[in-house]
N, C-alpha and C positions, 0 to 999 in steps of 0.2 A: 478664750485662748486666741479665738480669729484676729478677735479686735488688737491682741498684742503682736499676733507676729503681723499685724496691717501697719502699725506701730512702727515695728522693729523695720522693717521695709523701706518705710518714710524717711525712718535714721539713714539708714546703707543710701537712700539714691541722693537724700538732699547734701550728706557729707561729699559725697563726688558732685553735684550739679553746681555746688559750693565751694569749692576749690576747698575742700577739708581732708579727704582721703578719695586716695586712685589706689585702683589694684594694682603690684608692682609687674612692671614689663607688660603691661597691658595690651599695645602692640602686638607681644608673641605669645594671646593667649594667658598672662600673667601664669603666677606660681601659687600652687594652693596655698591658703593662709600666713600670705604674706602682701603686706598693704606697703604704699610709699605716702607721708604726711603731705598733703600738696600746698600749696601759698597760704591759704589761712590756717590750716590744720597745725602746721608748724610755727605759727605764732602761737594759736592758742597749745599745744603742747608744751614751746618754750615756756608759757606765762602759768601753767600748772606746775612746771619742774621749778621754776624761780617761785610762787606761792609757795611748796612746800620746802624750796630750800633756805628761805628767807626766816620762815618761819622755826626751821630745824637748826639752824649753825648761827642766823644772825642775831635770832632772839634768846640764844640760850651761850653764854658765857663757858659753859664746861662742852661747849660740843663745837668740835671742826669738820671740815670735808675731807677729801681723798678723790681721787681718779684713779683707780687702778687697770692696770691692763687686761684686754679683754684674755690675751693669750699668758698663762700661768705655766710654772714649770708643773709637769705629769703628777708628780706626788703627791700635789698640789689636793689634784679628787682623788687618792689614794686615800690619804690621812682624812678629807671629810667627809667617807665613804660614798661618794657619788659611783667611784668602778665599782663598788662591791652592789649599792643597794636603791639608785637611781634608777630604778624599774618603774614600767605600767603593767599591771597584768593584762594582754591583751588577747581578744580573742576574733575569730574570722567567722562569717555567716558563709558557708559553703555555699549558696544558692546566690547573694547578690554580689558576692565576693568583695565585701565591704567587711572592714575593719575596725571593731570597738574598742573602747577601754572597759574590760567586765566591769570591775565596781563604779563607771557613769551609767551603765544598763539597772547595777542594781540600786544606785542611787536614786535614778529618774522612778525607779519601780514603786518604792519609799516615798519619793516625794507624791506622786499618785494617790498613794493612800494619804497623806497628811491634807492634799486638796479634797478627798472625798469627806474627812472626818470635818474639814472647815466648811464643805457645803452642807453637810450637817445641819452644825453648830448656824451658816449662817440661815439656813430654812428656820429653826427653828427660834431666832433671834427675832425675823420677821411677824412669825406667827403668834409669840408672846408679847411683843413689843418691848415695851416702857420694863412690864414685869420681868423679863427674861433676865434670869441668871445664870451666867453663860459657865463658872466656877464650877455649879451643884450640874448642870447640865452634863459637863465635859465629862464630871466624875461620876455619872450617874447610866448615863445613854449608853444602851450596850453597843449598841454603831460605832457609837463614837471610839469607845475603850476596845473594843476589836480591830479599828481602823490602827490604831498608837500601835497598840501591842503588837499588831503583827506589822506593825513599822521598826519599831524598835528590834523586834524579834531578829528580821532580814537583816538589819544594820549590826546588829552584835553580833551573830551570826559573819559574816561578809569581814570584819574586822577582824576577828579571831581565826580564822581561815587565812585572811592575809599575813596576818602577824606569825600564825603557823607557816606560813607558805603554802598551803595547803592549796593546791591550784586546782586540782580536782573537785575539792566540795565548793569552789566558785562556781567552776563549770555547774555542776549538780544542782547550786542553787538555784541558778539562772534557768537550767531543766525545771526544777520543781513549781517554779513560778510561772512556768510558759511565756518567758522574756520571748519577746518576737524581734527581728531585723527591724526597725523603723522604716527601711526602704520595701524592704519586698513582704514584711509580715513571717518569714519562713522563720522556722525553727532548728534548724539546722547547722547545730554550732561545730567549731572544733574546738580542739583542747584550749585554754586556756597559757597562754606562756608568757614568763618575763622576757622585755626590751628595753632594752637601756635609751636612755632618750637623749646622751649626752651627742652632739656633733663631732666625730672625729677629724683632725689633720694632720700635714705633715708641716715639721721644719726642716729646711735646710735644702741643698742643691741639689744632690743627686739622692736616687731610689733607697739606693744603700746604706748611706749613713742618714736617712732622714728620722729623726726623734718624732715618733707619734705624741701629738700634743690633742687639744679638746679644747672647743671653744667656749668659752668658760657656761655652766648654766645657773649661775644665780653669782650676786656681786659681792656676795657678806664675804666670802675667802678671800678677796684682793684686801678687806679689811683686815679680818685674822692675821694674817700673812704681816703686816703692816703693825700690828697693833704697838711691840714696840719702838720702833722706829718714830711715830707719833707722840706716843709718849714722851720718851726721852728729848726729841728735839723741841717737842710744844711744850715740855714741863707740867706734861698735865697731871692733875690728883683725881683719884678714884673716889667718889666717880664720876665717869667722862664718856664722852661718845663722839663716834667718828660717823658720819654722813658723806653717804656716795650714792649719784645718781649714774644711771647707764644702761649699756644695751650686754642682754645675756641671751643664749639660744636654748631650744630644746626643741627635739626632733618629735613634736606631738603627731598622735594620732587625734586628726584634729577635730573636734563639734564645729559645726556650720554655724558661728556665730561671730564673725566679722572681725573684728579687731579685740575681742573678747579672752581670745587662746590662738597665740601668733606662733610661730616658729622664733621671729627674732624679733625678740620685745626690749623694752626697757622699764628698768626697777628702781625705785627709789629708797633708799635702805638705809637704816641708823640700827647698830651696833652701841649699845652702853652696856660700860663695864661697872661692873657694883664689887663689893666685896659679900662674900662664900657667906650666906644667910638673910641678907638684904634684897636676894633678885624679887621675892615676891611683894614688898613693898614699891619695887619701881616696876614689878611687872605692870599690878592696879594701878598705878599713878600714870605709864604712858599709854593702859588701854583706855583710861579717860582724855588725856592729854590729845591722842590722836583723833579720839570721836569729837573731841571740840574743834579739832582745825576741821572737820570733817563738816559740822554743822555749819560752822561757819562761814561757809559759801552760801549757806540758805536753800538747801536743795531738799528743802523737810524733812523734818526728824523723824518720820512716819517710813521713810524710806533706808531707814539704819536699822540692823539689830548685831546683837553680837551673837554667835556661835562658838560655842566652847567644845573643842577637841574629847572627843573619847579616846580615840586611838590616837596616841601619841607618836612622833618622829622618835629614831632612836635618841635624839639629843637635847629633847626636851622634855622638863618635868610640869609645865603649864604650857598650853595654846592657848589662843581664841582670836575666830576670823570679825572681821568688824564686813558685815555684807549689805548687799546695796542691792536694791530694787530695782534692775536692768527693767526691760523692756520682757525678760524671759524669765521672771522672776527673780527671786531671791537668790544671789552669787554671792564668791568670796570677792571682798574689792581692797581687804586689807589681813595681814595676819600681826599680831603681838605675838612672840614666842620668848620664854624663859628656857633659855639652851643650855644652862649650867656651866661646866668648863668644859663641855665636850670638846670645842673648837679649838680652846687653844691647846689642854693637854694633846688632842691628836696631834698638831702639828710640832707641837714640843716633843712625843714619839718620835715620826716619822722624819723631823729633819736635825735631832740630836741638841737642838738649842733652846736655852731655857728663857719661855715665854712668862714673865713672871711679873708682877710690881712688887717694892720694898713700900711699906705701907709706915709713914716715919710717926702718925699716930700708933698705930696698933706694934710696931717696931717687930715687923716680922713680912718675911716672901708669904706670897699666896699669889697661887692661878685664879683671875678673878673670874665672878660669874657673866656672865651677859643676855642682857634683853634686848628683844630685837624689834624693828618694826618693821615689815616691807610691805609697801606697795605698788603693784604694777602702774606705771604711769599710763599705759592703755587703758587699762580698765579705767584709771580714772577719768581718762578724757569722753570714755563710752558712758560714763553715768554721766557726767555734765553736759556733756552731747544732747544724751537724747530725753535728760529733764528737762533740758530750756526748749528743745524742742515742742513747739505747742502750734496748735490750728484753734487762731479767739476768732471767736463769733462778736461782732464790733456792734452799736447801737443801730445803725442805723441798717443795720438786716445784713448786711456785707462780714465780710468775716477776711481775716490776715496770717499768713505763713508768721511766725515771731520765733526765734531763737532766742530767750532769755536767759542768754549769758550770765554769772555773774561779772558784774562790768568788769571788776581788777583782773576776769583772764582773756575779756573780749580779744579777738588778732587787732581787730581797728576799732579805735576809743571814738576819733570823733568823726563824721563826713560833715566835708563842705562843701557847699553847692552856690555856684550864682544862678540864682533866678534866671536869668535868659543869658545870653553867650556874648554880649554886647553889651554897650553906654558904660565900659568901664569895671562892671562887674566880675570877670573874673581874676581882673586886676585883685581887684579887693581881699577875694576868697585868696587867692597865690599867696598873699602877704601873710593873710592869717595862718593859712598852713606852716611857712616860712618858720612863725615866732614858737607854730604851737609843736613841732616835729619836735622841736631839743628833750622834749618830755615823753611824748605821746606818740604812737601811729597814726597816723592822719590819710584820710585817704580824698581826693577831689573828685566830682564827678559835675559834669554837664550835661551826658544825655539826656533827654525824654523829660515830661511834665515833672515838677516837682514830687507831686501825690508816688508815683512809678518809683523814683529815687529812694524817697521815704522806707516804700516796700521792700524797696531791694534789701535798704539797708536793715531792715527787722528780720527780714530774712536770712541776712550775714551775722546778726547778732551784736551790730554795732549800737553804743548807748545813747550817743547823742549826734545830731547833725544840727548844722548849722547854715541857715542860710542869708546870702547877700543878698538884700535888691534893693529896691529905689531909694527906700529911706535911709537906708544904710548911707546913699552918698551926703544925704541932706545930716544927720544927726549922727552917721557914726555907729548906728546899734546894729543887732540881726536877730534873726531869730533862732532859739535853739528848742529843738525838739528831743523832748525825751522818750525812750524807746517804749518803756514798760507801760506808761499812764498815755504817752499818744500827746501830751499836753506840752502847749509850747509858751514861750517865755520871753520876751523883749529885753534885749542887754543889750551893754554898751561891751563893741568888742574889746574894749580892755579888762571886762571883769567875764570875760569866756572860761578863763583861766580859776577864776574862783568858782565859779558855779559846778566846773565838771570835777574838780579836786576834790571835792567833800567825797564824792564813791568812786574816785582812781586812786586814793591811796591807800597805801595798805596796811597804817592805820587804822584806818574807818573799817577794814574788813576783818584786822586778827584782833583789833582790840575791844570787842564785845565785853 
C-alpha cells in the first residue's frame, strides 16, 4: 500500500511541477477539492474530450452533440428526483470532527476483506507454484470463503438498509464492525443523516423575487429535456443518441484523492434512445463498445474490469461500472446504465408535454427506452495521468522520469530544438515549427545541453523531438527522437510530417 500511495504522490507533485494541475486560488490557501487544469493539463484534457467526442458523434452516423445549460429550470431535479433522492448518507466522528460518507467507511471495510482473501489466494499460489489451482482453492479455503462471505454479507446488508432508508442499522453496522475515524482511530460516531449534495442558487435581482435554481449535477437532463427538440429538427430515427460534454457540481463530502471526487467536475455523457424491449441488446453492445475505446489508448487491459450493480438507481433496470486501476486501487472510471423511461416519462409528468417518437416502422407513439454512458473526464485524465507516469531504469545504470502519453492525447506532439543558439540554427527549427503548428502543438526550446531538453520533454510526455544542427545546413535532414524506445532517426525535414502522422492520427488509434 506504501509503495502506491508513494505512487499516488509522485502523480499530485509532478501534475503541478508540470504545468498539469494547480490547486485552485492557491494564493488564498486554495478550496478544498477543487483543482484549476494549468497550460499542459488543459491541452491534454482538451485532447481526451475531442478522443472521446470524435469517437462518439463523428464516428457514429445516428449520434449528435448538444451543449446544454449548466443553470436548468427548478423542475428540472424535481421530475429526475435529485430534490427528493440526491442524498449521501453521512456521518460525523465526534472526537476528530471529521465527516464521512457511511457506505465509503463500509465499502473500504469490504474491500479489506477482499485484499485479505487475495493475499490468501496469492500465498498460497506462491507456495504451490506451476500446480496451484486457484478455482478449487477459492472454493475450498475456509479463509478464503469466510473472507467473501462476510464481504458479501456487510454489502447486502449496507444496501438493503439504504434502499430501506434504514439509517440506523448503517450507524449499527459500522458499530458492529468497530469502523474506526481513519484520522484519529476513535469510534465515536453520530447518527447517520441524509444531505443533498445538489449546489443551490439564486436568479434574479432582488432577495425577494429571486427563483432558487441548482447548479445542475450531472448533464444527462439538459439531454432529456432536449430530446425532442433534437429529434425533430435532426430528423432522427430511433435509435439515436445525443452526446454532451461539460462541467456539473456536487457538494461532496470529499476522499482525499486529488482530482479523483471534485466539487466541480466534468462529464462526458451519451444518452441512446432504443425502442421499449431493445435497451438490453444496446445496453451489452455499448458496455463492449465503450471498453474498446477504453483499450484503445493501450493503458492495459489488466487494468479494466467491469462491476455490475446490485443495488440498482431508482431508474435503472441494468448497471455496470467499467473501473480502472488508479494508483488507490480499483474505482468507478465509467458507468453503462439502462434507465428505461424513467427520464423522459418524469419529465412528460412534471411539465405536462408529451415526450414521445412516432415510430413509422412499428406505426405507433412509444416513450422510448435509453442507455446511457457516462464518464468523468477527471477521472479519465487521473488514469492516463498516472499510467504513463513511469521512473525507467535505462541501460546504461541511469534511470529517466517518462510520462508515456498515449501520443494522440500528448498537450505537445513534437519539440524542436537547435543544437546551439547560433550558425543559423534556430532559423531552421522557427521555420519548421512555422509549417508544422497548422496541425500539431509544437513547442521550441534552446536552453541547456540537448541530453537535459530530451528529459524535459519525457517528462512532459511529448512524443517526438526534433533537432537542427550542423548537418541539417549541409543536407537538409534532423534528427527525430522518439519518446518511448529513446531511438533516433535521420530524415529529411520534409518527411517530419510523415514519420510523426502514423501515431497523431486518430485513425492509427480508434481503428484497431
Amino acid at each position: 500500500m506504501a509503495n502506491n500511495e508513494d505512487k499516488f504522490k509522485k502523480v499530485i507533485s509532478h501534475a503541478k511541477e508540470y504545468g498539469y494541475i494547480f490547486g485552485s486560488s492557491e494564493i488564498y490557501d486554495g478550496l478544498s477539492a477543487v483543482y484549476d487544469y494549468a497550460q499542459n493539463g488543459v491541452e491534454l484534457k482538451k485532447n481526451i474530450r475531442d478522443y472521446w467526442w470524435k469517437s462518439m458523434v463523428q464516428m457514429h452516423q445516428n449520434i449528435v452533440g448538444l451543449d446544454a445549460a449548466i443553470l436548468m429550470h427548478p423542475t428540472t431535479w424535481k421530475a429526475s428526483g435529485h430534490v427528493d433522492a440526491f442524498n449521501d448518507p453521512l456521518i460525523d466522528n465526534k472526537d476528530s470532527k471529521k465527516r464521512y460518507r457511511a457506505d465509503v467507511l463500509i465499502e473500504d471495510y469490504a474491500e479489506k476483506l477482499e485484499q485479505k482473501a487475495q493475499k490468501e489466494i496469492n500465498k498460497a499460489a506462491k507456495r504451490f507454484g506451476e500446480a496451484f489451482n486457484e478455482e478449487e482453492f477459492v472454493a475450498t479455503n475456509a479463509r478464503v470463503i469466510g473472507y467473501k462471505e462476510k464481504k458479501a454479507e456487510v454489502l447486502s446488508r449496507m444496501a438493503s438498509s439504504l434502499e430501506k432508508e434504514n439509517l440506523q442499522d448503517v450507524k449499527l453496522l459500522i458499530e458492529e464492525l468497530e469502523i474506526a475515524c481513519p484520522v484519529s482511530g476513535s469510534k465515536n460516531w453520530t447518527d447517520v443523516k441524509q444531505f443533498n449534495l445538489m449546489f443551490g442558487t439564486k436568479l434574479g435581482a432582488s432577495a425577494e423575487s429571486a427563483t432558487d435554481l441548482y447548479l445542475r449535477p450531472e448533464t444527462a437532463q439538459g439531454i432529456f429535456v432536449n430530446f425532442l427538440n433534437v429529434q425533430k429538427t435532426g430528423r432522427m430515427k430511433i435509435p439515436f443518441g445525443i452526446a454532451q460534454t461539460g462541467k456539473a457540481f456536487r457538494n461532496e463530502i470529499v476522499a482525499r484523492q486529488f482530482i479523483f471526487r471534485m466539487r466541480e467536475f466534468e462529464q462526458m455523457e451519451m444518452q441512446f434512445f432504443v425502442r421499449p424491449g431493445e435497451e438490453m441488446k444496446y445496453y451489452e453492445y455499448w458496455k463492449e463498445e465503450r471498453l474498446n475505446w477504453h483499450l484503445s489508448l493501450g493503458l492495459g487491459k489488466e487494468n479494466y474490469r467491469f462491476h455490475d450493480h446490485d443495488k440498482l438507481a431508482h431508474y435503472a433496470n441494468a448497471a455496470a461500472d467499467i473501473e480502472f486501476n488508479f494508483p488507490f486501487g480499483f474505482k468507478e472510471l465509467e458507468g453503462i446504465h439502462s434507465r428505461t423511461d424513467f427520464d423522459l416519462k418524469a419529465h412528460e409528468k412534471h411539465s405536462g408535454k408529451k415526450l414521445q417518437f412516432f415510430d413509422p416502422e412499428l406505426k405507433e407513439n412509444y416513450t422510448p427506452y435509453v442507455v446511457e454512458t457516462s464518464i468523468g473526464l477527471d477521472r479519465m485524465f487521473l488514469a492516463v495521468f498516472s499510467t504513463a507516469l513511469q521512473d525507467e531504469a535505462l541501460e546504461d545504470g541511469s534511470s529517466r522520469v517518462v510520462l508515456k502519453l498515449p501520443s494522440i492525447l500528448a498537450p505537445v506532439k513534437i519539440a524542436v530544438f537547435p543544437l546551439i543558439k547560433r550558425d543559423g540554427l534556430p532559423e531552421i527549427a522557427n521555420a519548421i515549427i512555422e509549417d508544422l503548428k497548422w496541425d500539431y502543438n509544437v513547442f521550441y526550446d534552446e536552453k541547456d545541453a540537448v541530453g537535459k531538453r530530451y528529459r524535459r520533454q519525457d517528462a512532459n510526455g511529448t512524443p517526438y523531438c526534433v533537432t537542427v544542427d550542423h548537418q541539417t545546413l549541409e543536407d537538409n535532414t534532423v534528427t527525430i527522437r522518439h519518446r518511448d524506445s529513446m531511438e533516433q532517426e535521420r530524415v529529411a525535414i520534409v518527411e517530419i510530417r510523415s514519420v510523426v502522422e502514423k501515431t497523431l492520427s486518430l485513425k492509427h488509434w480508434l481503428n484497431h
